[in-house]
N, C-alpha and C positions, 0 to 999 in steps of 0.2 A: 892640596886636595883634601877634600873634606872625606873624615874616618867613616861617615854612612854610608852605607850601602846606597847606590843609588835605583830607583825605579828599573833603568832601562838598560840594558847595554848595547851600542852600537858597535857592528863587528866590520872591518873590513880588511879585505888583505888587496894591498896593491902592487904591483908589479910595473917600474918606466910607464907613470902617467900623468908625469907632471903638467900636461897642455891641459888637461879636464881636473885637474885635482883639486883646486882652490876653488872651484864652484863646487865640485862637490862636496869637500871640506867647512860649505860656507852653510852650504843646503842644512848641514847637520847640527851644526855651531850655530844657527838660527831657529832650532826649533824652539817651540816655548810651549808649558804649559807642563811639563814633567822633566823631572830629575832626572839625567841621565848623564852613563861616562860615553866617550868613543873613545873606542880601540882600534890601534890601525897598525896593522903589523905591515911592514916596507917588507918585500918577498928578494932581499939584493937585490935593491933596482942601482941603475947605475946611471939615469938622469940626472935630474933636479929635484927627485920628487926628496931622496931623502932631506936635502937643504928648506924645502919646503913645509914639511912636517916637523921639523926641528924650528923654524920663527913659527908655526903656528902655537906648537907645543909651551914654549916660552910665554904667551900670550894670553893661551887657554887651560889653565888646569887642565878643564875635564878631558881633552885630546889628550892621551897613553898613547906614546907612542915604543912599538916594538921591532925590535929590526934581527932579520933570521939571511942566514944563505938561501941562496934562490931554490926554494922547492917545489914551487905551484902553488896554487890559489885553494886547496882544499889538505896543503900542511899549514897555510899561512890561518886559515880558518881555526886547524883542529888547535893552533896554539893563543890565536883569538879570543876563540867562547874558553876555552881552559882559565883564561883571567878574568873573563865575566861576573861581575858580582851582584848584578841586578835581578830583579826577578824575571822580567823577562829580557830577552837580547832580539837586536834586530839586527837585518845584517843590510849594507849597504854596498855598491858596489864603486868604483874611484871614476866611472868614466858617465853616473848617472845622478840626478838630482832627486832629492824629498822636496815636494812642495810645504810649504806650510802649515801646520797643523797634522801633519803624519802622523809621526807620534803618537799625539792627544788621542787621536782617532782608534790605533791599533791598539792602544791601550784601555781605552774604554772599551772596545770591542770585547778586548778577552774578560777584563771584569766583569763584563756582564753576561758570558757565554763561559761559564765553565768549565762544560765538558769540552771548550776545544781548545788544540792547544798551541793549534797556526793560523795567523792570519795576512791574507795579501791583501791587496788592495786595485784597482783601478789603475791604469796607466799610461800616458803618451807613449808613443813611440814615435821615436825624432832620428831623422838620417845623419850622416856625419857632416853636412851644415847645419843641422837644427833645425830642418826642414819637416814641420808635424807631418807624419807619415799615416798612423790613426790610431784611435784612441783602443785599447786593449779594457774589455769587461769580463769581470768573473774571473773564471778558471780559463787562461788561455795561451799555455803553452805547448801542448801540445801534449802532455805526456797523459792522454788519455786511458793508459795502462796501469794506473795507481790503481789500490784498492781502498777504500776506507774499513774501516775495524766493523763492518757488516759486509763487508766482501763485496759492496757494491764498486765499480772502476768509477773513477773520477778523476780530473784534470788538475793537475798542481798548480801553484802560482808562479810567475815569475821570481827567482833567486833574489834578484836586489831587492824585492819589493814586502818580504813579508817581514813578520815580529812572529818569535815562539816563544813558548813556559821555557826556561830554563829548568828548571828541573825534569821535565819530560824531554827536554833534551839530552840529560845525562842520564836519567834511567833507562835509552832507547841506547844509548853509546855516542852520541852525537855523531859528525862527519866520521868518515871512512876513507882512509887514503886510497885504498882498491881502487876506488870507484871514482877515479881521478877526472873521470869526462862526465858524469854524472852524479856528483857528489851530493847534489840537490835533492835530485830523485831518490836517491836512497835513503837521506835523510827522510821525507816526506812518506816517504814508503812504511817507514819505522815510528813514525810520531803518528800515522794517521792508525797503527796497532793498538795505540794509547789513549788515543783521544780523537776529535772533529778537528776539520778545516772548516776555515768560513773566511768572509769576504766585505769587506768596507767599500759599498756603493759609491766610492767617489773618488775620484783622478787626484791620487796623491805621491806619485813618482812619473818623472818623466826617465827613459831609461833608452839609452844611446845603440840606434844598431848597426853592429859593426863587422864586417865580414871575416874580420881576424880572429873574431873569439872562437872560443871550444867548436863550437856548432858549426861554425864558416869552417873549421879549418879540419875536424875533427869528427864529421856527423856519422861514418859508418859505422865507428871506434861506440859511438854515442847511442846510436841504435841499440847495438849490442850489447853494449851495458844495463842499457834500460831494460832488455829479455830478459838478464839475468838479473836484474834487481825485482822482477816479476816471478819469474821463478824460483827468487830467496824469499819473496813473501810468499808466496806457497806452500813451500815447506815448513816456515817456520806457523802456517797455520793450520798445518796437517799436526803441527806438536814437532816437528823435524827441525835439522839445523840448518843454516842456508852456508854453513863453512865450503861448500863446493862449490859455492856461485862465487863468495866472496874468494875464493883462490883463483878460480877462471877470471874473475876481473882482474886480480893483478894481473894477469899476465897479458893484459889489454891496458897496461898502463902506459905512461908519458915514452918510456923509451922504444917500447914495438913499435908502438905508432906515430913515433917522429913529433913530441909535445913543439919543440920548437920551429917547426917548419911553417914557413911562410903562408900566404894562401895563393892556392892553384890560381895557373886563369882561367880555369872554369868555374871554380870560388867567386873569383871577381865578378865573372860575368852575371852569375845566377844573384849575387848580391845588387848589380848594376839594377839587375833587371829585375828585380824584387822592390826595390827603390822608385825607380822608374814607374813602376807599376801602382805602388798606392798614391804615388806623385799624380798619375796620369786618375787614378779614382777621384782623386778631390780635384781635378780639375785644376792643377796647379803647372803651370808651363814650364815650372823647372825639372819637370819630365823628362822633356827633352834632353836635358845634359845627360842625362844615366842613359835613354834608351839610344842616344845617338851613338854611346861610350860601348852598348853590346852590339848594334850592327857594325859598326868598324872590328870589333874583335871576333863576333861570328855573325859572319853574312848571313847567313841561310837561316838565323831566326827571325823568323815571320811573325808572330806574335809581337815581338819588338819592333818591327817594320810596321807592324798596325797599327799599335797603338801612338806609333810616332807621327805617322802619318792623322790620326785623326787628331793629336793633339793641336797640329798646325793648322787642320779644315776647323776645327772648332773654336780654333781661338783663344785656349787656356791663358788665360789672365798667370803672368812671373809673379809669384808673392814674394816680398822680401820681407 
């Protein structure tokens, strides 16, 4: 590996994802147009993945790869950007793709926008066939409870999808283990004190949704974290400290709220039916498999009986 420091750094931590790994491995190892290392810290997975990052690693200098006991996706991170040596770092996630030109993009974005010091981008959302579900613009995860450094609220970017300054990621403290369901949001919470977010007008991650992650499995846990990541930015712009919120999050961490627990079937279902549902917007007949998949497990939802029913009166064209 070459002694320069490179442009970019690619962060990811993976956990048992060897079925999606080598595409997304491939996503990153394909970009061109800037110097960049990946870092991919294995979180003890106990698949294939570690076999898999070891022939890539062989192959490809610039893949680092690092291997820690299983601690979650927001230790595997803070030990990640800690070997970071580019100026800025992107983070990537093991179950989603960079399309081409990502990179290029997010990096000229920030060179030529100074004061900001995150940027997302544009992005598919694909079901667990690959089934485009729809296209995500702007700020569009939901955490419309951020504040930007004029206090106005605004909406973060999706996790896999953005590039930050590293350096404004180490003068803010970088990730937070507290904040184990929302490690994002506080990040974002904390860079947005420092500097602007902005956004690259164009579908440059496609990003896999999946009813197992944090969110599916985890969303009350996630909520509440998000309050008090709201009310440690508060404090900390009253001139206060927010060490009372960061302690109430620990104690909302992986072990109260069961990190490794399966997803409910009522996970499942609202997932089916979430699926189901942008399936049945675009007029795509493979609708049907998710919404038939929630009235067999709860009958009595009727909005799923609806739209199953008109996707058969209408005729939805199966895309494969």
């Amino acid at each position: 590996m070459s002694t320069a420091a490179p442009l970019v750094s690619v962060v990811m931590g993976v956990y048992n994802a060897a079925p999606t790994l080598v595409a997304s491995l491939d996503s990153i190892l394909a970009q061109q147009g800037v110097e960049f290392e990946f870092i991919v810290v294995d979180d003890g997975s106990t698949d294939a993945t570690a076999a898999l990052l070891a022939a890539r690693a062989v192959s490809d200098p610039r893949l680092r790869v690092v291997r820690q006991s299983n601690a979650g996706l927001t230790r595997a991170l803070v030990a990640g950007c800690a070997l970071a040596r580019g100026r800025y770092i992107a983070r990537q996630d093991a179950d989603d793709v960079s399309l081409p030109g990502r990179l290029r993009a997010q990096v000229q974005y920030l060179e030529a926008h100074e004061d900001d010091v995150l940027v997302g981008c544009d992005y598919e959302l694909v079901g667990p066939g690959g089934e485009l579900l729809r296209v995500h613009r702007g700020a569009t995860d939901g955490a419309s409870d951020l504040l930007d450094r004029h206090g106005r609220a605004v909406s973060g970017p999706h996790h896999g999808t953005v590039m930050f300054r590293r350096d404004a990621y180490e003068r803010v403290g970088g990730y937070r283990a507290a904040f184990y369901f929302a490690q994002d949001v506080d990040l974002w919470s904390r860079l947005l004190e420092v500097g602007g977010l902005g956004y690259v007008g164009e579908v440059l991650c496609r990003v896999t949704f999946d009813p197992r992650s944090i969110t599916g499995r985890h969303r009350a846990a996630q909520q509440r974290l998000r309050q008090l990541i709201l009310e440690g930015a508060t404090a900390r712009r009253a001139g206060g400290s927010d060490a009372a919120y960061v302690s109430q999050a620990t104690a909302l961490g992986p072990k109260a709220s069961g990190a490794g627990a399966s997803p409910t079937e009522r996970t499942q279902v609202d997932a089916a039916y979430f699926i189901g549902s942008c399936l049945f917007d675009r007029a795509d007949g493979r609708a049907r498999r998710y919404l038939r998949r929630v009235v067999r497990d709860r009958p009595g939802h009727w909005r799923a009986w609806s739209k199953l029913l008109a996707s058969y009166l209408r005729g939805h064209a199966v895309h494969r």
